[in-house]
Short mmCIF file of the C-alpha atoms (twelve columns), coordinates in Angstrom:
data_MODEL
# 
_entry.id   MODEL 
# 
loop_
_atom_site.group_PDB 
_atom_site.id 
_atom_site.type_symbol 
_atom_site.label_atom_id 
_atom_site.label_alt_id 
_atom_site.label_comp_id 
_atom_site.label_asym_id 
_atom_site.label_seq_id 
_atom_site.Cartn_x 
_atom_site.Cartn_y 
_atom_site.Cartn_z 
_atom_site.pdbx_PDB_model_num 
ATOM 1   C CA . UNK A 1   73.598 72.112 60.847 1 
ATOM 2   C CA . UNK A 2   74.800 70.251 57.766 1 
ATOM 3   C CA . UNK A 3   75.484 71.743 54.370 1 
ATOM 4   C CA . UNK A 4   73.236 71.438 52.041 1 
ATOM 5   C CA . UNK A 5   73.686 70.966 48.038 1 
ATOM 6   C CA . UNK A 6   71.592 73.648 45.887 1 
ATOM 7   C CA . UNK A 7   70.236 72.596 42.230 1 
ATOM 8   C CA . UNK A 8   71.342 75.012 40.193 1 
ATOM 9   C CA . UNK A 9   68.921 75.343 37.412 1 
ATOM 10  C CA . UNK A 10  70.048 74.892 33.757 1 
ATOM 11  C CA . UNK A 11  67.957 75.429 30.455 1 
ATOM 12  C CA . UNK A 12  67.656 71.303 30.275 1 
ATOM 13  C CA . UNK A 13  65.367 71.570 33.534 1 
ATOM 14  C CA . UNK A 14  62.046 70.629 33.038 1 
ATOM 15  C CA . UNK A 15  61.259 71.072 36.844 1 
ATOM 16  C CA . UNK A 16  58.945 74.228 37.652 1 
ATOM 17  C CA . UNK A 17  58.201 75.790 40.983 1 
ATOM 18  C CA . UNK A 18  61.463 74.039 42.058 1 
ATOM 19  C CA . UNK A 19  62.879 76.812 45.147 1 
ATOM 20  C CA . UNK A 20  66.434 74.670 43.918 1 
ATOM 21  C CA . UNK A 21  67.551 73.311 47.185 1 
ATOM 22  C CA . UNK A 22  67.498 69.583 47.094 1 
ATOM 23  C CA . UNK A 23  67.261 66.961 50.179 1 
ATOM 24  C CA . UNK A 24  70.666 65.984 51.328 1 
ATOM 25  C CA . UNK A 25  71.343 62.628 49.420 1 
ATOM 26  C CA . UNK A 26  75.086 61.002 49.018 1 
ATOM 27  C CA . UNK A 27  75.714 60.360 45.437 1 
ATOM 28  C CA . UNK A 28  79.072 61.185 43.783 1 
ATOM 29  C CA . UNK A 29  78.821 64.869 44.608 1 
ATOM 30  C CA . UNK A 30  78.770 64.605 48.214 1 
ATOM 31  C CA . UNK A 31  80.952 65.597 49.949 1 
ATOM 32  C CA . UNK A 32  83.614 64.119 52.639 1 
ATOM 33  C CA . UNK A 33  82.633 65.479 55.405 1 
ATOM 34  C CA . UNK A 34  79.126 64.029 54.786 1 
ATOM 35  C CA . UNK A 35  79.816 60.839 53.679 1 
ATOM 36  C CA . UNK A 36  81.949 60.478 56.685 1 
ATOM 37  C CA . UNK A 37  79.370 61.689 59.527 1 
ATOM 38  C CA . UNK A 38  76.462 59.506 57.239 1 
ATOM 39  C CA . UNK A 39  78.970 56.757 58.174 1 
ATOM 40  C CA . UNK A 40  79.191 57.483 61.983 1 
ATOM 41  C CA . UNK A 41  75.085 57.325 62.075 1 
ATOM 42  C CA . UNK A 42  75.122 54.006 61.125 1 
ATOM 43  C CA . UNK A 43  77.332 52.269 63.955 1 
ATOM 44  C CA . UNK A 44  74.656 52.723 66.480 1 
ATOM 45  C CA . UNK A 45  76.935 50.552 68.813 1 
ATOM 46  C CA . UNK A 46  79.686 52.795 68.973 1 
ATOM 47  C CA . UNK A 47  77.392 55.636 70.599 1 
ATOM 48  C CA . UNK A 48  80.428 56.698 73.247 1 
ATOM 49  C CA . UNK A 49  83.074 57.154 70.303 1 
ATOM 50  C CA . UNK A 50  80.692 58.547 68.255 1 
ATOM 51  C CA . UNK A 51  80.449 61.332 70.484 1 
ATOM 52  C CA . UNK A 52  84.230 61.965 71.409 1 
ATOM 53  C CA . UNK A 53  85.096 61.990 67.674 1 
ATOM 54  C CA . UNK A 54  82.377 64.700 66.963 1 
ATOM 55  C CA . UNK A 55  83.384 66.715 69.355 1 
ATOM 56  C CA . UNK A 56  86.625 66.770 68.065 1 
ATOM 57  C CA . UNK A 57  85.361 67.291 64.087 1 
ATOM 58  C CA . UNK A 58  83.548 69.784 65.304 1 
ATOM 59  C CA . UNK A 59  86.363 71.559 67.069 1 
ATOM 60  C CA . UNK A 60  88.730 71.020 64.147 1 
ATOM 61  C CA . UNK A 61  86.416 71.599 61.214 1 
ATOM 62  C CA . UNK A 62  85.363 75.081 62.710 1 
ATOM 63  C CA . UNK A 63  88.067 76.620 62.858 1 
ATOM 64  C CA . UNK A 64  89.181 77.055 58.837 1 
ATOM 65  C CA . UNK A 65  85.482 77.696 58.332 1 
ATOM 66  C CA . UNK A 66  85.589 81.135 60.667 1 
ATOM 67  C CA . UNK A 67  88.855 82.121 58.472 1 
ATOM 68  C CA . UNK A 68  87.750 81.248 55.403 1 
ATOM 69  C CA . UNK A 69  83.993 83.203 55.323 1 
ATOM 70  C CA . UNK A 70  84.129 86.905 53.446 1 
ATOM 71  C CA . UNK A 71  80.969 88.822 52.678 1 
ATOM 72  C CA . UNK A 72  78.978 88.193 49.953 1 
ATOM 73  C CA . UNK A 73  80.721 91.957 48.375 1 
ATOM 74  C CA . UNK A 74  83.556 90.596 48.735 1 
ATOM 75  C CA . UNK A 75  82.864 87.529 46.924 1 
ATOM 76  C CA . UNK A 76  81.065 89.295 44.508 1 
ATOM 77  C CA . UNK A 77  84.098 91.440 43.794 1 
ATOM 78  C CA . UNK A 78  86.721 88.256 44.169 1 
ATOM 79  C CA . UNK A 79  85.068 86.761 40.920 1 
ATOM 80  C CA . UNK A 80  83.729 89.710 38.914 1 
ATOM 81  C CA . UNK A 81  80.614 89.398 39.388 1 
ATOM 82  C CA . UNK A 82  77.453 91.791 40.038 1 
ATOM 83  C CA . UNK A 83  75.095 92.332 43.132 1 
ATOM 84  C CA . UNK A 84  72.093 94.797 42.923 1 
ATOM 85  C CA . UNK A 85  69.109 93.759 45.688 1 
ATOM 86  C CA . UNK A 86  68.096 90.505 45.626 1 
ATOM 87  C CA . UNK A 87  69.983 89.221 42.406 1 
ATOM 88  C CA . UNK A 88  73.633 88.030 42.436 1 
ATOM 89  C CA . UNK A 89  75.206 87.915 39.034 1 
ATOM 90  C CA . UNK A 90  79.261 85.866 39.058 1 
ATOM 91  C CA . UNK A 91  81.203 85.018 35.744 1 
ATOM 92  C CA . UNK A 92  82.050 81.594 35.301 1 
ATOM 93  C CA . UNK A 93  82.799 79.758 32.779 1 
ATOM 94  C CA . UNK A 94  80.124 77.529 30.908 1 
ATOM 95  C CA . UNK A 95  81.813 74.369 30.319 1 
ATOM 96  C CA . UNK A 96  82.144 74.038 34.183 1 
ATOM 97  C CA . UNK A 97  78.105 74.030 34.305 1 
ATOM 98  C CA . UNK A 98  77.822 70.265 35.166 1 
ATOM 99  C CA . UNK A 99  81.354 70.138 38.211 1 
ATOM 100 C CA . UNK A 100 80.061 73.359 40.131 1 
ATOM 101 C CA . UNK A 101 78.112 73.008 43.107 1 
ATOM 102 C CA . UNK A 102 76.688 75.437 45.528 1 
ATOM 103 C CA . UNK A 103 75.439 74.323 49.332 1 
ATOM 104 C CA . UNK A 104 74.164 76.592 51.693 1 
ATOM 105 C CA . UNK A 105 74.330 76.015 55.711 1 
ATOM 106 C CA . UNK A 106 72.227 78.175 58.250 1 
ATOM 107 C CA . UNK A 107 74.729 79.119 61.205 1 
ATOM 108 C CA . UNK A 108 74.424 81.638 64.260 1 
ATOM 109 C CA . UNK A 109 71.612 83.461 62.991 1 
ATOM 110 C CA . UNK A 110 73.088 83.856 58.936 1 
ATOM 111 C CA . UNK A 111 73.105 81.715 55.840 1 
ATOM 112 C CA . UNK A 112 76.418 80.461 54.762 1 
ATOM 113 C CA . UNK A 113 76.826 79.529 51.098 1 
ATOM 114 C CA . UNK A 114 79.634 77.555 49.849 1 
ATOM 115 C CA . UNK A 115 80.733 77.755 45.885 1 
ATOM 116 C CA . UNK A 116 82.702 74.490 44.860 1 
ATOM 117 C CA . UNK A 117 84.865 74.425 42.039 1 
ATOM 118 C CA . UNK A 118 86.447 71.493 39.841 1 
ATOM 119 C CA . UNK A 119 90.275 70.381 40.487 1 
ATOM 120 C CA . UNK A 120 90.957 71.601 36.706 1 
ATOM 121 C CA . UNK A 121 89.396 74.946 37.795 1 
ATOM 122 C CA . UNK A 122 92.017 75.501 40.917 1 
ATOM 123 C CA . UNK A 123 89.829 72.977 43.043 1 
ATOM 124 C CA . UNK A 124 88.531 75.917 45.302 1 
ATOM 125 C CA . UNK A 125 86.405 76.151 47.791 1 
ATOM 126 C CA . UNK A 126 85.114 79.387 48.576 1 
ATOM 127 C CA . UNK A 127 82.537 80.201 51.306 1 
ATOM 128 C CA . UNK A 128 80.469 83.675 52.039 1 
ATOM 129 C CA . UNK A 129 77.492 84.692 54.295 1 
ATOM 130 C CA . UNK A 130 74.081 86.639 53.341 1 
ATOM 131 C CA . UNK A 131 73.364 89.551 55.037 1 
ATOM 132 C CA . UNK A 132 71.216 89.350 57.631 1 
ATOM 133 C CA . UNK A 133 67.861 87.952 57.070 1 
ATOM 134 C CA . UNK A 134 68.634 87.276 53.522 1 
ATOM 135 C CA . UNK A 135 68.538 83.294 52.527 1 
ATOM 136 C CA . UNK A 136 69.511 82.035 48.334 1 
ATOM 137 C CA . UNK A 137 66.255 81.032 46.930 1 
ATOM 138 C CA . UNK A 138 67.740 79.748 43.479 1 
ATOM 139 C CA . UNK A 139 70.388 79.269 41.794 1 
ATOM 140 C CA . UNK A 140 71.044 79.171 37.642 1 
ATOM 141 C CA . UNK A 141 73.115 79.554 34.367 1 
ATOM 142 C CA . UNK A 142 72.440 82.446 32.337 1 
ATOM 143 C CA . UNK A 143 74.930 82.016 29.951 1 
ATOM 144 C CA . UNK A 144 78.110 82.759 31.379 1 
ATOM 145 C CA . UNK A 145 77.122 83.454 34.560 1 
ATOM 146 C CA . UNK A 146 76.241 81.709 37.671 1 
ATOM 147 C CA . UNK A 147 72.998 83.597 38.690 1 
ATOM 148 C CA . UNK A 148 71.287 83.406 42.634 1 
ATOM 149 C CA . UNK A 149 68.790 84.489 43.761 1 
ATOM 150 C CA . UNK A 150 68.268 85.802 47.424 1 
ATOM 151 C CA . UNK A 151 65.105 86.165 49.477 1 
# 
């Protein structure tokens, strides 16, 4: 399964009821990887290649993603931040509101979630998993603080 990008709410959002996860489009916040397979889909004549070269993404792209993944305490405690039942609480600063992005991606029975910062910011990627059976419902700014909400 693909990543997918999360809305995070902001006090400008007029949008209620929203559950914050948005249908995959490519804009200027996708990402490579997407762009790239979105790009693969459309050379239906190359159906062979197409299917060598994902099995070699695949292989490759797995394996920093399995080294990479802490818990969600441990991501918690990384940044600062606070985690108490179903709320998530992480410091970050407010004038990166509008170049931080949040996907999530369902994998082996678990949600992943992915927290992308700006270049200017250190340009890191950092990626956690839910405990079991838990899935982010929301995510938004409360002042300082990047806020989600699990389910």
């Amino acid at each position: 399964m693909e990543w997918t990008r999360v809305h995070i709410k902001t006090d400008d959002d007029s949008t209620k009821g929203h559950l914050g996860l948005d249908a995959k489009k490519l804009d200027l916040d996708t990402d490579a990887a997407s762009m790239h397979q979105e790009f693969l889909r459309s050379l239906h004549h190359l159906s062979e290649v197409q299917e060598m070269h994902r099995g070699i993404v695949s292989d490759v792209s797995s394996k920093p993603l399995e080294a990479t993944v802490s818990t969600l305490g441990e991501f918690v405690s990384e940044f600062g931040g606070e985690w108490g039942g179903s709320d998530v609480r992480v410091p970050l600063p407010s004038s990166l509101r509008d170049e931080i992005m949040v996907h999530t991606k369902n994998e082996g029975g678990r949600q992943l979630v992915r927290l992308i910062s700006p270049e200017r910011f250190g340009g890191s990627i950092k990626t956690f998993d839910l405990p079991h059976g838990k899935d982010l419902v929301e995510a938004f700014w409360e002042g300082d603080y990047l806020s989600m909400t699990l389910g």
